[in-house]
ZAMARGU-4260 file (C-alpha; in steps of 0.2 Angstrom, whole numbers, plus 5000, padded with zeros to 4 digits):
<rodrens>
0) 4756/4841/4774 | 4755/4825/4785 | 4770/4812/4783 | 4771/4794/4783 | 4782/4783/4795
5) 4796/4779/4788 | 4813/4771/4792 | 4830/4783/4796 | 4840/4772/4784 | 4842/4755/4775
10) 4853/4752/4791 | 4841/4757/4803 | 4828/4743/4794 | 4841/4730/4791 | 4843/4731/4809
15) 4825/4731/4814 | 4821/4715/4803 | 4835/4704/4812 | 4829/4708/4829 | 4810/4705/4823
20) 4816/4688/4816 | 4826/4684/4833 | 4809/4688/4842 | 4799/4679/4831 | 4809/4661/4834
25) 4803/4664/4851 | 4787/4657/4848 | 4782/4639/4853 | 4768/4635/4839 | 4767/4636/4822
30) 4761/4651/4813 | 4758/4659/4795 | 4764/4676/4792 | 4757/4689/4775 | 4750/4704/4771
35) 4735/4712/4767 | 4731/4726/4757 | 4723/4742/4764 | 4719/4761/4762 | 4736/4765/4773
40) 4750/4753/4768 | 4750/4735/4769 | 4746/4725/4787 | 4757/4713/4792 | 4747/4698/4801
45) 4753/4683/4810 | 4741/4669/4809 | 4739/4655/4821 | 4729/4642/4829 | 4712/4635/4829
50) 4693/4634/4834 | 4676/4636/4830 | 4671/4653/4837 | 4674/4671/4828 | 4695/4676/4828
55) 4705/4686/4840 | 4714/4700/4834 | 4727/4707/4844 | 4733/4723/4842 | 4752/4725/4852
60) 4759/4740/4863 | 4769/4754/4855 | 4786/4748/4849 | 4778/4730/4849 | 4774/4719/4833
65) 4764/4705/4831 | 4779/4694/4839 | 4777/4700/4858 | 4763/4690/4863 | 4775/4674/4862
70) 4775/4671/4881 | 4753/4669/4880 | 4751/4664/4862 | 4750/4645/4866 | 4733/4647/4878
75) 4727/4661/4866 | 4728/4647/4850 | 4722/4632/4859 | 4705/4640/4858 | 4704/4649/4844
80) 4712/4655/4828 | 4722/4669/4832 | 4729/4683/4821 | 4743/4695/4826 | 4745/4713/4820
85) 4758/4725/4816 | 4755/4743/4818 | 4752/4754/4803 | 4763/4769/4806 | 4776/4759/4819
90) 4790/4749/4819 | 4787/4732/4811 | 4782/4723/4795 | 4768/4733/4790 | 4771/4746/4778
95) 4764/4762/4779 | 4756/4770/4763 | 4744/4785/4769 | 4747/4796/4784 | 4735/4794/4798
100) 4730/4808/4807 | 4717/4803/4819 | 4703/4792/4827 | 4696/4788/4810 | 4708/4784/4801
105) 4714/4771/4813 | 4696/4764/4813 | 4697/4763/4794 | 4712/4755/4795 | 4707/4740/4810
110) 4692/4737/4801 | 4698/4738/4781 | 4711/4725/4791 | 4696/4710/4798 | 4688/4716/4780
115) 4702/4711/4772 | 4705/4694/4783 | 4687/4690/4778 | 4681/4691/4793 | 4666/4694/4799
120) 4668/4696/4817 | 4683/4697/4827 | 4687/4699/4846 | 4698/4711/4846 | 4713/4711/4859
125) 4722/4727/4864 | 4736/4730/4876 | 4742/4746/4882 | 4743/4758/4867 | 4735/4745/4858
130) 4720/4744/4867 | 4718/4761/4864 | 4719/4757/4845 | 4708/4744/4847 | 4694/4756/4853
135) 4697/4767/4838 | 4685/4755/4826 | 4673/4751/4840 | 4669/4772/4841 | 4667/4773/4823
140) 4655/4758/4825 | 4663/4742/4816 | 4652/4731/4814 | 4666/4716/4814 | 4669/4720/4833
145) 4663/4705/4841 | 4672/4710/4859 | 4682/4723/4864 | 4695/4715/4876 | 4704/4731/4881
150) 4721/4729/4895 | 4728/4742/4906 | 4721/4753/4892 | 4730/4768/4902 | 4725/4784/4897
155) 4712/4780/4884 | 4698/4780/4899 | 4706/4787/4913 | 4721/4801/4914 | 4740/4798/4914
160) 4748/4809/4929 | 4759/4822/4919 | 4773/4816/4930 | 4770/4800/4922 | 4773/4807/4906
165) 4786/4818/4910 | 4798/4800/4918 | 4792/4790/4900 | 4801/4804/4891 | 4814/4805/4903
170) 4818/4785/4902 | 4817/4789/4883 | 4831/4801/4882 | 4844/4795/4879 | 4834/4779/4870
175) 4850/4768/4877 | 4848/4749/4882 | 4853/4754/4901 | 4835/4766/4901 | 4825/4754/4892
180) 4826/4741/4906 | 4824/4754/4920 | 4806/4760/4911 | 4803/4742/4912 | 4807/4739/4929
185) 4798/4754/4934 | 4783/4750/4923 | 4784/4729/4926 | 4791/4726/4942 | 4799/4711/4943
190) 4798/4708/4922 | 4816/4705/4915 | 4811/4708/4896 | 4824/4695/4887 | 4839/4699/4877
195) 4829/4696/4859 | 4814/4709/4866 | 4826/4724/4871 | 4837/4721/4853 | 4820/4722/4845
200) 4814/4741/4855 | 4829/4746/4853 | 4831/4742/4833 | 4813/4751/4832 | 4820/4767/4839
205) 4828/4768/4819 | 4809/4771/4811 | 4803/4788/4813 | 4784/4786/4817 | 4774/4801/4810
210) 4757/4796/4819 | 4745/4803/4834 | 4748/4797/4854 | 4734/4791/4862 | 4721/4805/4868
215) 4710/4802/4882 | 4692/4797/4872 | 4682/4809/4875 | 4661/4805/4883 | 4654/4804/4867
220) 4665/4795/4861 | 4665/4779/4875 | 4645/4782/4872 | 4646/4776/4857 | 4655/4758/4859
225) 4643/4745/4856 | 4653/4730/4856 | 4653/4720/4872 | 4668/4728/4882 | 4680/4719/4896
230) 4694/4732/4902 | 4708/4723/4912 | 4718/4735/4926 | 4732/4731/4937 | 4726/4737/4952
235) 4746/4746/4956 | 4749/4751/4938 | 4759/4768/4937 | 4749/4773/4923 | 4734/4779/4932
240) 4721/4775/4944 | 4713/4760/4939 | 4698/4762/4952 | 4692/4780/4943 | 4696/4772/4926
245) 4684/4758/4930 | 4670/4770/4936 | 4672/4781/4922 | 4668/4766/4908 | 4655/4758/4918
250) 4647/4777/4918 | 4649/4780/4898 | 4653/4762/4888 | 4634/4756/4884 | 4643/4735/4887
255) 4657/4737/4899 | 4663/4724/4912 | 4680/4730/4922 | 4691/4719/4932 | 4704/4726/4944
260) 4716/4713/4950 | 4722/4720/4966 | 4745/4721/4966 | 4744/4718/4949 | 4755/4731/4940
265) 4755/4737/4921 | 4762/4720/4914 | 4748/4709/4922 | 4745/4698/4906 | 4765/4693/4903
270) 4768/4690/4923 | 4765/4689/4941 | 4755/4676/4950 | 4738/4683/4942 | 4743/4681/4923
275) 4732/4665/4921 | 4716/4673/4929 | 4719/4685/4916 | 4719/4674/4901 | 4704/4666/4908
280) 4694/4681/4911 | 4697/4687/4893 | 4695/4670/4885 | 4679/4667/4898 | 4673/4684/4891
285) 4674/4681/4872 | 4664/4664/4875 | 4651/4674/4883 | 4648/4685/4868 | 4651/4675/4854
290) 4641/4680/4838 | 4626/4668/4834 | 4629/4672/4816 | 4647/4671/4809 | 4640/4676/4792
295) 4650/4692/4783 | 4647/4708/4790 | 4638/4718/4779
</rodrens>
């Protein structure tokens, strides 16, 4: 029978919820914060900003929460309402209900979510394992997807050297402080993650998470994203080779624009000289495929 994620004690989440609450002072605007209801648990949501256009959704990395985007939340709200998720199934504030098995059930779960936000289209933000979340609804053919803005999606379009793989797991074991920044080093070069980020990874290391990794989508199933699609690769990220990454979604998603930002490595959106250009490509993108009808979806 499948299992629900769950926390390893009432230690384990006490300790969680006071890193989350240090990270969370580490953003710069004001911001809301509920829940909403849906099949698999409630969704924890983050809710800032303002602006005319359809909402962006972002969905974080693994191990992240709706608190990591605090070094680009200020550009992402100037333009529009913005509205942060945590994971169902991972660390953070959401509470997991229902197992999820597979690729629909995280669809359901994206877009009972933008249902349940009243939203009637959203451009949806993924990064990292989010992104590849983020594609989940998209397959299944949401209708609320106004964009899919997808970055270093990693294996999700292209494949993940096992080697890869095998240095993640090797960095994870044993799931100390001391290994967490050398995965980042060797993942970001040059990204010193701050004191209040590595408290919080290493606090969600005490919730057992009982839901699927990301699986290379298959043909078909890139065939049948709709939504307008902007994929985002470093062009020196360990993760994969962004240049057959790039031929492979141009090939099979129906909408797809790729950028490639040559010395870019894996955390491209938080740093490095080309992290602007990258919040103006995305932003820039969203404009360009605005819905002409924000009624409700139907």
């Amino acid at each position: 029978m499948a299992k629900i994620g769950q926390w390893k004690s009432e230690a384990a989440e006490d300790a969680y919820m006071q890193a989350y609450a240090s990270l969370s002072k580490l953003w710069t605007i004001p911001s809301t914060e509920f829940d909403v209801e849906t099949s698999y648990g409630t969704t924890h949501v983050r809710q800032c900003g303002s602006g005319e256009g359809a909402p962006l959704v972002l969905v974080p990395p693994v191990m992240g929460n709706g608190a990591v985007w605090y070094p680009i939340i200020e550009r992402l709200a100037a333009e529009r309402t913005v509205y942060a998720l945590d994971i169902i199934g991972g660390p953070g504030l959401s509470v997991q209900t229902a197992p999820i098995t597979g690729r629909t059930d995280y669809a359901t779960w994206l877009d009972e979510t933008l249902t349940a936000l009243e939203l009637p289209y959203a451009h949806v933000m993924g990064y990292s394992d989010g992104a590849w979340r983020s594609c989940m609804a998209a397959v299944d053919g949401s209708k609320r997807i106004a964009s899919l803005l997808l970055v270093e999606p990693g294996g999700a379009v292209g494949k993940t050297p096992w080697g890869v793989l095998f240095k993640m797991i090797r960095y994870a074991i044993p799931p100390s402080e001391k290994n967490m920044r050398k995965a980042t080093e060797w993942m970001m070069p040059g990204n010193v993650p701050v004191d209040e980020e590595i408290a919080c990874a290493k606090a969600g290391l005490g919730y057992k998470t009982r839901s699927p990794w990301p699986q290379r989508l298959k043909d078909e199933e890139l065939q049948a994203i709709n939504a307008p699609s902007l994929l985002i690769y470093g062009a020196v990220s360990v993760l994969g080779d962004p240049e057959l990454a790039a031929e492979r979604a141009r090939q099979q998603i129906p909408h797809c624009e790729v950028e490639i930002y040559p010395g870019a490595n894996h955390g491209l959106l938080f740093q490095g000289p080309d992290k602007d250009a990258v919040l103006d490509r995305l932003l820039g993108f969203a404009r360009l495929h605005e819905p002409a009808n924000l009624s409700r979806a139907d």
